[in-house]
Legacy VTK file of the C-alpha trace (Angstrom):
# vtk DataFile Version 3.0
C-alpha trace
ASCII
DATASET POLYDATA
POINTS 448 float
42.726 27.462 38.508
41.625 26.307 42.067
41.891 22.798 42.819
38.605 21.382 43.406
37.765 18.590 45.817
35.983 15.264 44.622
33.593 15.394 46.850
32.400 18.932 45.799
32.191 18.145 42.230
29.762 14.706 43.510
29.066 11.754 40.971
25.821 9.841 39.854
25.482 6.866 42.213
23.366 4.893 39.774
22.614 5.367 35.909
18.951 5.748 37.049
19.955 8.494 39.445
21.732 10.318 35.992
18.436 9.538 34.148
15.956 10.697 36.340
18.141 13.773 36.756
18.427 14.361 33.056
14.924 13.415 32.228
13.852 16.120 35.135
16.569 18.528 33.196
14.683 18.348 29.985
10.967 18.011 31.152
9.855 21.131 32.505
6.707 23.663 31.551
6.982 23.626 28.384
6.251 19.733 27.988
3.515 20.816 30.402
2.107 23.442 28.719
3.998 24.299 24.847
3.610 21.040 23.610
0.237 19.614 23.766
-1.193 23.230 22.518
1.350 22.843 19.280
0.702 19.389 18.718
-3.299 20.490 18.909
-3.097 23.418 16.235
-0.517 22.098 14.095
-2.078 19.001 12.784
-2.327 16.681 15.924
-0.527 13.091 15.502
0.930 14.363 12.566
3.273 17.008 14.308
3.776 14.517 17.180
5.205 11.963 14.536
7.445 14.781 13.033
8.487 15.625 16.409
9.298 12.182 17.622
11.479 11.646 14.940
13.307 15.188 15.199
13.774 14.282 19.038
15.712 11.309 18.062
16.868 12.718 14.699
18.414 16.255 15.835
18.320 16.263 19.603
19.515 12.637 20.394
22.975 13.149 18.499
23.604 16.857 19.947
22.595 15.119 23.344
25.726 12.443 23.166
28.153 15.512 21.652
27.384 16.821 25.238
27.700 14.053 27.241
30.938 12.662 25.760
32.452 16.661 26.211
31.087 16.494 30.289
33.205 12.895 30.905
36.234 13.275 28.895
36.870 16.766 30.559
35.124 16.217 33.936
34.591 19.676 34.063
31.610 22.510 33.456
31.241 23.587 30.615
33.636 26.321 30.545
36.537 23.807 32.016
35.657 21.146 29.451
36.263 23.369 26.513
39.120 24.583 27.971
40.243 20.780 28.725
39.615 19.451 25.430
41.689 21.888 22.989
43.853 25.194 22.538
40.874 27.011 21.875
40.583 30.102 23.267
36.853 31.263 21.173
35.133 28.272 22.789
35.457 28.381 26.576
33.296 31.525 25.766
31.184 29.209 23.873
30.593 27.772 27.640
30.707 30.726 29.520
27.433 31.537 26.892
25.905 28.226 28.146
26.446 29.619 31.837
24.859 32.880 31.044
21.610 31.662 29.384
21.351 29.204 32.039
21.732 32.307 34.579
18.950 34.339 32.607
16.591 31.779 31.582
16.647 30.433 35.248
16.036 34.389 36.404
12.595 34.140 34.630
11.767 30.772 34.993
11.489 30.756 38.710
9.048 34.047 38.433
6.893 31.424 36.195
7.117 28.439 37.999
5.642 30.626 41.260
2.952 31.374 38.833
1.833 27.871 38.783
2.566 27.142 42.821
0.569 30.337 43.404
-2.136 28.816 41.637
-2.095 25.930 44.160
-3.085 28.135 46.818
-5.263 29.692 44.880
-7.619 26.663 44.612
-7.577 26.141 48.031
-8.495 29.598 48.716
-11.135 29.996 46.058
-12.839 26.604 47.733
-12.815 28.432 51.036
-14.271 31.500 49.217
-11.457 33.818 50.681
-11.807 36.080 47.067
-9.427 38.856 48.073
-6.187 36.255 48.520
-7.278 34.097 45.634
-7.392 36.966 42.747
-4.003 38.206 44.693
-2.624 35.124 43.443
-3.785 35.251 39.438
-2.554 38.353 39.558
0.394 38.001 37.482
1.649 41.379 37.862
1.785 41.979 41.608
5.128 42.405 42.211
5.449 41.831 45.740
3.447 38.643 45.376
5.584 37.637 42.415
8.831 38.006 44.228
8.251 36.107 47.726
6.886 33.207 45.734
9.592 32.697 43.445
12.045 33.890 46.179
9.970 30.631 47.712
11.023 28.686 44.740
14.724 29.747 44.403
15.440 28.592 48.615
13.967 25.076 47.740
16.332 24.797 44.497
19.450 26.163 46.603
18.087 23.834 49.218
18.647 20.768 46.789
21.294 21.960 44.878
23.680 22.464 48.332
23.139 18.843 49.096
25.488 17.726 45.969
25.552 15.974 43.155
23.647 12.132 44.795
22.681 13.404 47.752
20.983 16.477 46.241
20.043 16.489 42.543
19.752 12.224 42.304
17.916 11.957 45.572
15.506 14.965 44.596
14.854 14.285 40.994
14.571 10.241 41.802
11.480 11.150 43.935
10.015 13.741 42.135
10.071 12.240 39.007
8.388 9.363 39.281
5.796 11.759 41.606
5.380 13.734 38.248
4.508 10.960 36.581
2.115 9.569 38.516
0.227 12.651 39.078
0.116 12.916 35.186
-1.399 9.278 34.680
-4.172 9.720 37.442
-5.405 12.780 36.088
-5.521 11.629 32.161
-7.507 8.555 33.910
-10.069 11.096 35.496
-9.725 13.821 32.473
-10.709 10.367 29.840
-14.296 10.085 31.671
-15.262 13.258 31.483
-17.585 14.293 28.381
-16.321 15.885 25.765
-12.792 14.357 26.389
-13.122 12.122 23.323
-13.414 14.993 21.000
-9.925 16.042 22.563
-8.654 12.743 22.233
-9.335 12.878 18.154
-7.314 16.206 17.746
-4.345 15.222 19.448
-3.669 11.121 17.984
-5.698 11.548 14.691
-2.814 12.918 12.295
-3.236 15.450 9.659
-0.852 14.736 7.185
-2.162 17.630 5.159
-0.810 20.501 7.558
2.730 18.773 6.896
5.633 21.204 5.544
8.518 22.439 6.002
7.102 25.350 8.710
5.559 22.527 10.373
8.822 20.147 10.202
11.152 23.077 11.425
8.701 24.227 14.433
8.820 20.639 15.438
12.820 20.456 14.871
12.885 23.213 17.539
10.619 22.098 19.996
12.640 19.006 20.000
15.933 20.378 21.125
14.435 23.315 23.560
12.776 20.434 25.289
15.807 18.110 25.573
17.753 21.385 27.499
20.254 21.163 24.829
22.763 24.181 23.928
23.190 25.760 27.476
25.746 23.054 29.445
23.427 21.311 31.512
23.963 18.089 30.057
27.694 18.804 29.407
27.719 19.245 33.268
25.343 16.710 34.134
28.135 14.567 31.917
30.922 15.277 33.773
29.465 13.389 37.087
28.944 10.130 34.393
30.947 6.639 35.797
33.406 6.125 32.861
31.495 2.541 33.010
27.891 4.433 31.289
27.356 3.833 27.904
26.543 7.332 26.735
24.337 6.605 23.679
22.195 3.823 25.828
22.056 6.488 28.664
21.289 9.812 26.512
18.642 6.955 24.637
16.866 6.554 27.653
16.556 9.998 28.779
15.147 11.162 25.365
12.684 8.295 25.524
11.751 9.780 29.222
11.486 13.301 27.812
9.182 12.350 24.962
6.990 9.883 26.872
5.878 12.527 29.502
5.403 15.005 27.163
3.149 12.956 25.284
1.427 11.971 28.486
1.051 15.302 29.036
-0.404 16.202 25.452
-3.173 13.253 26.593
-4.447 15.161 29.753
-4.435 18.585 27.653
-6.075 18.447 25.076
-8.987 16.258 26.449
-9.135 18.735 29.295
-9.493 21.441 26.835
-12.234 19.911 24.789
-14.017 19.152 28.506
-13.531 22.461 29.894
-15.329 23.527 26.389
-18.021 20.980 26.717
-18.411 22.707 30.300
-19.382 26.145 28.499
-15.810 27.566 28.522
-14.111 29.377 25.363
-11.002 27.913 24.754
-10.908 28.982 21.267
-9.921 32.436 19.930
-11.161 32.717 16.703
-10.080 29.566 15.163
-7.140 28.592 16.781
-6.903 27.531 20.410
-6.050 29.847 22.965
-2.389 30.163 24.112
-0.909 28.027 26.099
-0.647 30.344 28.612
-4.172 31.101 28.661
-4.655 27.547 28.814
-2.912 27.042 31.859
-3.965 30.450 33.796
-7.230 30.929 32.576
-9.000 28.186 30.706
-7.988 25.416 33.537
-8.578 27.072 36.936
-12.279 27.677 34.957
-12.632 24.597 34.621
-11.705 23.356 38.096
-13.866 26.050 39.508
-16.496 24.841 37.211
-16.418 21.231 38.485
-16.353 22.663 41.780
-16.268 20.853 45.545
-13.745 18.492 46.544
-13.348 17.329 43.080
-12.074 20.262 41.866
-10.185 21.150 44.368
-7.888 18.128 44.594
-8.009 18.271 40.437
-6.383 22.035 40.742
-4.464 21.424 43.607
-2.963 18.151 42.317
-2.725 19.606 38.472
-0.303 22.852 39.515
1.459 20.975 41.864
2.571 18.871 39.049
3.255 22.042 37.491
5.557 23.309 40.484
7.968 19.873 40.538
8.132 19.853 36.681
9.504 23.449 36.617
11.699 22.456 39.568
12.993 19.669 38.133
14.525 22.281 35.345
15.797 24.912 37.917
18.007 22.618 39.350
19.540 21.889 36.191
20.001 25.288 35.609
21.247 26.412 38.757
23.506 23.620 38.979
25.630 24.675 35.648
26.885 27.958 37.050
27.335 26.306 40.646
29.631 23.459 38.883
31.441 26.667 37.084
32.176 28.221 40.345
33.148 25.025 42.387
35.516 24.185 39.122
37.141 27.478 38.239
37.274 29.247 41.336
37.539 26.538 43.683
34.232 27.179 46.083
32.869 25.349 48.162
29.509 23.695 47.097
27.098 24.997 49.435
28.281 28.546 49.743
28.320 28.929 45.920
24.941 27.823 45.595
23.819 30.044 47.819
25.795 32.964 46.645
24.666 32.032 43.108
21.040 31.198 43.647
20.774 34.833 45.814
22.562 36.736 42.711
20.001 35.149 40.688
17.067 36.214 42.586
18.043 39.558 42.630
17.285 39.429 38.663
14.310 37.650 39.544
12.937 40.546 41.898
13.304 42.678 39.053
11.349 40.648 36.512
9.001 39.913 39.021
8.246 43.525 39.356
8.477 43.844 35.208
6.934 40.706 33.867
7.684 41.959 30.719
11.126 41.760 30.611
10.285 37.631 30.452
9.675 37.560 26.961
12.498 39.769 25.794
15.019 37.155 28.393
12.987 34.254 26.751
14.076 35.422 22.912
17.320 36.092 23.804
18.511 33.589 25.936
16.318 30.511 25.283
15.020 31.116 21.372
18.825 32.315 20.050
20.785 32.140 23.179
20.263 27.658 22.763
20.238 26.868 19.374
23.539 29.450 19.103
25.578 27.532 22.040
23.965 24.092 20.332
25.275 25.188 16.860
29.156 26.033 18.357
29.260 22.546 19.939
28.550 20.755 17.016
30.845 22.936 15.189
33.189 21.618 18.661
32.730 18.529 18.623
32.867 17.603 14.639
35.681 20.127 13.839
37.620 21.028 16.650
38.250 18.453 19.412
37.002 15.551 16.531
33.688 13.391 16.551
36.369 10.148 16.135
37.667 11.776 20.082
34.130 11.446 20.946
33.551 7.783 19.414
36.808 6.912 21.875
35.401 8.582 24.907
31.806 6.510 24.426
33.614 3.489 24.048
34.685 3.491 27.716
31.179 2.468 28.257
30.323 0.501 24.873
33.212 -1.672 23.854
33.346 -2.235 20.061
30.720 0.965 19.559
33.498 2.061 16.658
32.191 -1.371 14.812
28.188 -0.216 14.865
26.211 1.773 13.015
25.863 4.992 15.450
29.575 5.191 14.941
29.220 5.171 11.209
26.172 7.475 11.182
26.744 9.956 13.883
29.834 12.014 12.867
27.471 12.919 9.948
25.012 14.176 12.019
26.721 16.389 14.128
29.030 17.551 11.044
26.189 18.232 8.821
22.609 17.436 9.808
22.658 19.050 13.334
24.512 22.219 12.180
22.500 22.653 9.119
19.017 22.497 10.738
19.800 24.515 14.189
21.080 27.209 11.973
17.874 27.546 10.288
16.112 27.553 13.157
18.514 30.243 14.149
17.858 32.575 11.098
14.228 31.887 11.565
14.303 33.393 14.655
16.052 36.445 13.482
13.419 36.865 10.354
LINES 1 449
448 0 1 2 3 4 5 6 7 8 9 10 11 12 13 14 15 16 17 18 19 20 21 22 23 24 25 26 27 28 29 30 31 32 33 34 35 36 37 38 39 40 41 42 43 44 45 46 47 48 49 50 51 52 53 54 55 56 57 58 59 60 61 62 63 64 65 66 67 68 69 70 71 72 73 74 75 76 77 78 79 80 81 82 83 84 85 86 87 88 89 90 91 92 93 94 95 96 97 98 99 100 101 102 103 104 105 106 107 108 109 110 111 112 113 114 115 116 117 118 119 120 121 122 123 124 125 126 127 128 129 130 131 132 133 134 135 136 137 138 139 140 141 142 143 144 145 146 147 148 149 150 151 152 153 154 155 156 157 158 159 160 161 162 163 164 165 166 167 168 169 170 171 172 173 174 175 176 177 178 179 180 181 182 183 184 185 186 187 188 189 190 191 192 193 194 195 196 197 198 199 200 201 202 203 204 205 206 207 208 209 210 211 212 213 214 215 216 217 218 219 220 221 222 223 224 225 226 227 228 229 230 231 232 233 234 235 236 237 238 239 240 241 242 243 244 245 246 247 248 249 250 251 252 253 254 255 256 257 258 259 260 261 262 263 264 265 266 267 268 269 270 271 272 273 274 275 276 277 278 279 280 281 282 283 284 285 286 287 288 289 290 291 292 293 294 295 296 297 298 299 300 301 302 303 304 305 306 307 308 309 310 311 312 313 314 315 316 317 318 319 320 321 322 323 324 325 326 327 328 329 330 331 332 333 334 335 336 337 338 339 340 341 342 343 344 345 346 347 348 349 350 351 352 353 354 355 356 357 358 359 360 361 362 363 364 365 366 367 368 369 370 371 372 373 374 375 376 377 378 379 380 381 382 383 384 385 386 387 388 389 390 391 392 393 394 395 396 397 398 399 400 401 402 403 404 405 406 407 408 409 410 411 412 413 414 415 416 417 418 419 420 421 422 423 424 425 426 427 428 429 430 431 432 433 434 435 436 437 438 439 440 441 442 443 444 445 446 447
C-alpha cells in the first residue's frame, strides 16, 4: 500500500466543521422531497413520531458503529476493515460501500441538475422566453441533462480538491446554515398563504390509527437512508475525527440536525401543497397525494407560476436553489468516499484523484442522462439493497468481528468513563441484535 501524506488525508478543524459536514452528508433530496410526502399519506404526526424514534432507535447506533470504525483505523472504508481484523470477506464489505457511493452519486447528480435547471427555468418563464423554459422541464433531453449535471459534478470536484477543512468544512459550514435559512423564510411566507392551515393539520395532527408494522418498517427505512448510513461516508467522514470528539455526543448532534431539517422541510411541504390546491391545482391522484416527484416538478413550479410576478419568481428561484445545495451537500459526501479510497490505497494525490474520479463518474452520468431510466433500476440496487446490505455487514463487523467492547474503547478517547453509562450497557445490544434484525427485514422487503 502507498504511503499517504497527512495533509492529503485532511482533518476536521472544529467538531462543528464535522457536524455541518455530516449533517450536509445525510440531508439531501430526499428530506426535501421523500419525507414530507410520506409523513402526509402515511398518517401525518403519527409516522413522524415513529420515525423520530427509529432515527434515534436504528440509525443513531449504526451511526457510532461507523464512526468508531473511521477513527480507530484512520482509513476509508476499505483500509479500515482491512486495519481492524484478518478479514479478508469484509474489505469487500467496503469496497461495496465505495461502489454504491460511485452509482448512487452517477444518478444523483443527473437529479440534482433537475432541480438547478428548474432555477433557470423560473427566471425564464418570468421573462416569457417559452422555448428555453420547457427545454429545462424536459427531463429527458439528454444533451440538456448532461451539461447541467456535468455543471454539478465540476462544482463538487471543485470542493472536494480543496481537502478535507479547506474544502468539505468550509463548503458545508456555509451552505448549511444557507439551507436552513432559506427553509425557515419560505415556511414563514408558505404559513400566510390560504389554505396552508389545512396542510398544517395533515402533517402535526397524528393518526394513530394508520399505525402498524408496514407503517413502523417504512419509517425504520427512511430513517437510515436519510442518515447516509451503509455506504462509508460516515466511516470516512470518521476517520478525519480529533481522537478528542466524543463520538456518541457528535453522531447525537448530527442526527438531531438531520431530523430537524427534515421536519422543517415537511412544514413548508405540505402547507405548500394544500396552497397550491387552494390555488386550483390537483395535487391529488385519486386519493393519495401525488408523488413526490410530481410534487416537486410539477405541482410546485404551478404554483409559483400561479402566484406569478416577482413573488413567484424569487419563491421558485429561492425554493430550487435550496434544492441544488441540499443535493450538493450529499455529492460531496459521496464523491469524497472513493476519493479517500484512492488517496489511501493507491497513494494519489488529492486533487488529481478527485478529478480523475469525479470525470469517471460523469461518464456514467452522461449515460443516464441520456437514459433516465436507468435511475430507478441504480436507485434499487444501489441505494434500496445496495445500503441496508453494507449497513447489515457492519453491524455484523462491528458486534462480531472486530467486537462492540473495541468500539466502547475507541469512544472513550473522547468520553472518559463512557464504559460506566448506560449507552455502553445498551448499545452492544443494538448493533448485535436490534440493528441487524430490523435492516434485514427491510432487506427481504425489498426483495418481496
Amino acid at each position: 500500500m502507498a504511503v499517504t501524506s497527512s495533509s492529503d488525508r485532511g482533518s476536521w478543524n472544529s467538531k462543528l466543521g464535522f457536524i455541518m459536514a455530516a449533517a450536509g452528508s445525510a440531508v439531501g433530496l430526499g428530506n426535501i422531497w421523500g419525507f414530507p410526502t410520506k409523513v402526509a399519506t402515511e398518517g401525518g404526526a403519527a409516522y413522524l413520531i415513529i420515525y423520530l424514534l427509529c432515527t434515534f432507535l436504528i440509525g443513531f447506533p449504526v451511526m457510532v458503529a461507523e464512526l468508531s470504525i473511521g477513527r480507530r483505523s484512520g482509513k476509508n472504508p476499505v483500509g479500515a476493515f482491512k486495519a481492524l481484523s484478518d478479514s479478508k470477506f469484509f474489505p469487500f464489505v467496503g469496497l461495496w460501500g465505495v461502489i454504491c457511493g460511485v452509482m448512487i452519486l452517477s444518478f444523483y447528480t443527473v437529479i440534482a441538475g433537475w432541480a438547478f435547471g428548474y432555477a433557470f427555468e423560473e427566471i425564464f418563464y418570468y421573462f416569457g422566453w417559452d422555448t428555453l423554459a420547457q427545454l429545462l422541464t424536459d427531463t429527458g433531453h439528454g444533451p440538456k441533462n448532461a451539461v447541467i449535471a456535468a455543471v454539478f459534478m465540476f462544482g463538487t470536484i471543485k470542493i472536494i480538491s480543496g481537502g478535507v477543512s479547506d474544502g468539505i468544512e468550509k463548503a458545508t459550514k456555509t451552505m448549511m446554515p444557507m439551507l436552513i435559512g432559506i427553509i425557515v423564510i419560505m415556511i414563514g411566507y408558505v404559513l400566510t398563504q390560504d389554505g396552508a392551515s389545512e396542510g398544517v393539520k395533515e402533517y402535526l395532527l397524528p393518526d394513530f390509527s394508520k399505525i402498524n408494522a408496514s407503517l413502523i418498517f417504512s419509517a425504520m427505512g427512511q430513517a437510515f437512508f436519510s442518515l447516509s448510513l451503509g455506504m462509508g461516508a460516515l466511516i470516512t467522514y470518521g476517520s478525519y475525527l480529533n481522537k478528542k470528539e466524543n463520538i456518541p455526543q457528535a453522531a447525537a448532534f448530527v442526527t438531531l440536525a438531520d431530523v430537524g431539517i427534515a421536519f422543517l422541510a415537511g412544514l413548508m411541504i405540505i402547507p405548500a401543497m394544500y396552497v397550491a390546491r387552494n390555488a386550483g391545482i390537483e395535487i391529488f391522484v385519486g386519493d393519495q397525494l401525488a408523488s413526490s416527484t410530481d410534487l416537486v416538478f410539477q405541482i410546485l413550479p404551478a404554483l409559483f407560476h400561479t402566484i406569478g410576478g416577482a413573488m413567484g419568481l424569487i419563491l421558485g428561484v429561492v425554493f430550487f436553489l435550496l434544492l441544488s445545495i441540499a443535493a450538493l451537500t450529499s455529492t460531496i459526501s459521496l464523491l469524497e468516499v472513493p476519493v479517500s479510497y484512492a488517496i489511501d490505497e493507491y497513494g494519489l494525490e488529492r486533487k488529481k484523484a478527485a478529478w480523475y474520479i469525479g470525470l469517471g463518474i460523469l461518464a456514467v452520468s452522461v449515460a443516464v442522462s441520456f437514459n433516465p431510466s436507468l435511475i430507478g433500476t441504480f436507485d434499487y440496487v444501489f441505494n434500496n439493497l445496495g445500503l441496508p446490505i453494507g449497513g447489515l455487514l457492519i453491524c455484523v463487523f462491528v458486534g462480531y468481528v472486530w467486537k462492540t467492547d473495541s468500539a466502547i474503547a475507541e469512544m472513550e478517547n473522547g468520553f472518559i468513563g463512557i464504559k460506566q453509562t448506560l449507552f455502553a450497557k445498551v448499545w452492544p445490544f443494538f448493533i448485535k441484535v436490534i440493528c441487524p434484525a430490523v435492516i434485514l427485514y427491510n432487506i427481504v422487503s425489498n426483495f418481496l
